[in-house]
C-alpha positions as CSV (number, residue, x, y, z in Angstrom):
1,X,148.9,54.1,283.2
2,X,145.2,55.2,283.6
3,X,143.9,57.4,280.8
4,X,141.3,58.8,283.3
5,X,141.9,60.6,286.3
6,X,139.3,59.0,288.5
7,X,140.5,58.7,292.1
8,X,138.3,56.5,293.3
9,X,138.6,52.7,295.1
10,X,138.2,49.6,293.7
11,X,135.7,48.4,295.5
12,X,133.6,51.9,294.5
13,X,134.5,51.4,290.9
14,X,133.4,47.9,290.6
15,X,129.8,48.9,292.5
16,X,129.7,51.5,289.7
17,X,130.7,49.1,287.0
18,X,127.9,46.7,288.4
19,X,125.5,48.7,287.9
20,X,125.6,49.3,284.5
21,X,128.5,52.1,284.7
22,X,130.7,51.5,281.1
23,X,133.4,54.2,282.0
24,X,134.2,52.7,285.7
25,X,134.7,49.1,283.9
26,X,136.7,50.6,281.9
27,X,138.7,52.3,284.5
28,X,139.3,49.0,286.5
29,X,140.3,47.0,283.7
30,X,142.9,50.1,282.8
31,X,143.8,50.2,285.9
32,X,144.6,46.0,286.7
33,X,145.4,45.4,282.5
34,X,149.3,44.8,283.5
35,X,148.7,42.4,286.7
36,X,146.5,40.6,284.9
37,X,148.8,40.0,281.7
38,X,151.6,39.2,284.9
39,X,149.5,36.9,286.0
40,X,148.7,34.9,282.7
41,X,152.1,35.1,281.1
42,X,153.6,33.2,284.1
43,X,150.9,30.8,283.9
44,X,151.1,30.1,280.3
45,X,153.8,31.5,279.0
46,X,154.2,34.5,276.7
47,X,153.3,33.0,273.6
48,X,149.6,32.8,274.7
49,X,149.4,35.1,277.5
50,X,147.9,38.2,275.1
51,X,145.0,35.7,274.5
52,X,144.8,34.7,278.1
53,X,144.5,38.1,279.1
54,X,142.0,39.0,276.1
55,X,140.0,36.4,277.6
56,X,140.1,37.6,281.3
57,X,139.5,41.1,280.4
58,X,136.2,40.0,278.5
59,X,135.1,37.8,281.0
60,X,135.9,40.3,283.3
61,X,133.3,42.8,281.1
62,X,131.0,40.5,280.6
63,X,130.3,39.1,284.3
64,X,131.1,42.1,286.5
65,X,127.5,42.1,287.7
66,X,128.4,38.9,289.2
67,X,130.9,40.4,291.5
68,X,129.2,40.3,294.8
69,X,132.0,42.3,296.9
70,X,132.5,39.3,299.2
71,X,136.2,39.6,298.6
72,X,138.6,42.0,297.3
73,X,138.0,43.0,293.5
74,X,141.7,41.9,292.8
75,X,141.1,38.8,294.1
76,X,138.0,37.8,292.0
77,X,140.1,39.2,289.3
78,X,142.8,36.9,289.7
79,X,140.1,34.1,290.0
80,X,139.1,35.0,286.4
81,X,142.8,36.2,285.0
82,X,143.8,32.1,286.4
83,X,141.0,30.3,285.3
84,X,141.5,32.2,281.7
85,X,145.2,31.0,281.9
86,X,144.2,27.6,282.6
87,X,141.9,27.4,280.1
88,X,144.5,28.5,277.1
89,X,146.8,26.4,278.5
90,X,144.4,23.4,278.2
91,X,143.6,24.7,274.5
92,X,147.2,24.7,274.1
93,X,147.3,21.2,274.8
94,X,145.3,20.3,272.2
95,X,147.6,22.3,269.7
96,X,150.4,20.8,267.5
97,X,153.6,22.1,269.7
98,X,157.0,22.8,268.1
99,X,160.3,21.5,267.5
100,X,162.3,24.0,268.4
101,X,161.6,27.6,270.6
102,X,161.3,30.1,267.9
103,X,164.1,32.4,267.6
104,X,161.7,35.4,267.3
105,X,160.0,34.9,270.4
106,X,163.7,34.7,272.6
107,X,165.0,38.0,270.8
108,X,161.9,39.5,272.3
109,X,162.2,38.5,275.3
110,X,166.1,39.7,276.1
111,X,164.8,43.2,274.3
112,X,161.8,43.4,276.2
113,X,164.2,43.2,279.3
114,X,162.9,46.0,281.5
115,X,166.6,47.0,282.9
116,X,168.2,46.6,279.2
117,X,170.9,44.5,281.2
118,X,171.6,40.8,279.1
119,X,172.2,38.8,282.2
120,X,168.8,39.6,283.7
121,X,167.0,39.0,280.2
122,X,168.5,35.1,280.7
123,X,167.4,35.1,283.9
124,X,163.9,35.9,283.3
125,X,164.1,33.1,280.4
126,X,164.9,30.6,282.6
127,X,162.7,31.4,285.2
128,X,160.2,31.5,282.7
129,X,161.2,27.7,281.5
130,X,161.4,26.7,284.7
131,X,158.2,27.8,286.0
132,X,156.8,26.5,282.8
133,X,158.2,22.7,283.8
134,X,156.2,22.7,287.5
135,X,152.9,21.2,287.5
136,X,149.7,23.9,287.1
137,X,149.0,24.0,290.2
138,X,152.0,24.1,292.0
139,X,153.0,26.9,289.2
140,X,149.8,29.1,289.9
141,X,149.7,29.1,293.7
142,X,153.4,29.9,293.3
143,X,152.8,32.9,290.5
144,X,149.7,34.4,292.9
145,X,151.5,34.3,295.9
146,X,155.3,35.6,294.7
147,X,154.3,37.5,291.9
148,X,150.8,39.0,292.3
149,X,151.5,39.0,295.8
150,X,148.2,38.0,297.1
151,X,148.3,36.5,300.7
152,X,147.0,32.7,301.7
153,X,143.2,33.8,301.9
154,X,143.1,35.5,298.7
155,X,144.6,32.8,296.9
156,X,142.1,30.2,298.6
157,X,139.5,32.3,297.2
158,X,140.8,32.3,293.9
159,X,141.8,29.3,293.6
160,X,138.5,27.9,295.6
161,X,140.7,25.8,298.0
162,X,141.2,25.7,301.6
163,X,144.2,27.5,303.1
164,X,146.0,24.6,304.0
165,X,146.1,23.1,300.5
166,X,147.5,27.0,299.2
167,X,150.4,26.7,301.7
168,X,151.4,23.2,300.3
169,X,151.1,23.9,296.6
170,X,153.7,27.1,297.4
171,X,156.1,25.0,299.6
172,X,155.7,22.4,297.0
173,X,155.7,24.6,294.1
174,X,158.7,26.9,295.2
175,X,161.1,23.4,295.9
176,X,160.3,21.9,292.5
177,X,161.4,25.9,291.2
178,X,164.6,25.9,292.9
179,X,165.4,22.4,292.3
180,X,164.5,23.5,288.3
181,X,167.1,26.4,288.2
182,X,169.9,24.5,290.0
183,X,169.1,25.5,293.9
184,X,168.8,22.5,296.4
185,X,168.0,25.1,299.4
186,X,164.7,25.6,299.9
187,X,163.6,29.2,298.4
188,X,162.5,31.6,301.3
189,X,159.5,33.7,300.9
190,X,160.1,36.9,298.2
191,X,157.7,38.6,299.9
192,X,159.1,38.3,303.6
193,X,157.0,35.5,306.1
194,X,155.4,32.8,304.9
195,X,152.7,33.1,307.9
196,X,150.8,35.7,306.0
């Protein structure tokens, strides 16, 4: 929840943070902190996704005054929240990787559960393994379109690839999901059409 009570838009705050304005940065990246650490524990999971996000919010800081308010700032912001997922998620590869989950990590996750409710905490962990199993970029065009709910043209412009290629990483993406968790139907659109 923002600390400040400033009112006004987006696109007004990042102009102000452009210009050299600290406390209207800092109002943005209050206001998006939770969609970007969305955004970058689905895409790398939640063992990294606090350094993920550290990352996005400094590259955020540090190249605001390259924002040039062709798109929405959300969208540029999901541009640098992905590409600082990606990035830990190559580092990751070069990382020893465990045996075994730690046991720490999945008793966090069922407490963390938003609802309290036990059957949705093993839900969300298989999800989570699940979406972890698809390719990157089926998982990401999957993860900006179902759960940052960002439509076909602001996911090309994140992802800097033509609309056409967006629609057939989701399709993709969402058939290798439901054939992960069991479901041979193909997965209908969360959000309602798929023409968006």
């Amino acid at each position: 929840m923002e600390s400040r009570s400033d009112r006004r838009d987006d696109a007004t705050l990042a102009r102000a943070a452009r210009a050299g304005d600290r406390s209207a940065l800092e109002v943005l990246l209050e206001r998006h902190v939770d969609r970007i650490h969305t955004v970058c524990r689905r895409i790398c999971g939640p063992d990294d996704a606090f350094d993920a996000t550290q990352d996005a919010l400094i590259s955020i800081s540090r190249s605001i005054d390259r924002f040039d308010g062709q798109c929405a700032f959300t969208t540029w912001m999901h541009r640098v929240a992905t590409n600082a997922a990606l990035d830990e998620l190559r580092r990751r590869k070069r990382r020893p990787h465990p045996v075994a989950p730690d046991p720490d990590s999945v008793i966090a996750l069922i407490s963390s559960s938003r609802a309290g409710d036990p059957d949705r905490a093993v839900d969300r962990i298989d999800l989570d393994a699940a979406l972890a199993r698809l390719p990157d970029e089926f998982r990401v065009a999957v993860l900006l379109r179902d759960v940052a709910d960002l439509d076909y043209a602001e996911i090309s412009a994140a992802l800097e690839i033509p609309i056409g290629t967006v629609r057939s990483r989701i399709s993709r993406g969402r058939a290798a999901l439901a054939r992960e968790l069991g479901n041979q139907d193909r997965p209908t659109d969360v959000q309602g059409s798929d023409h968006a």
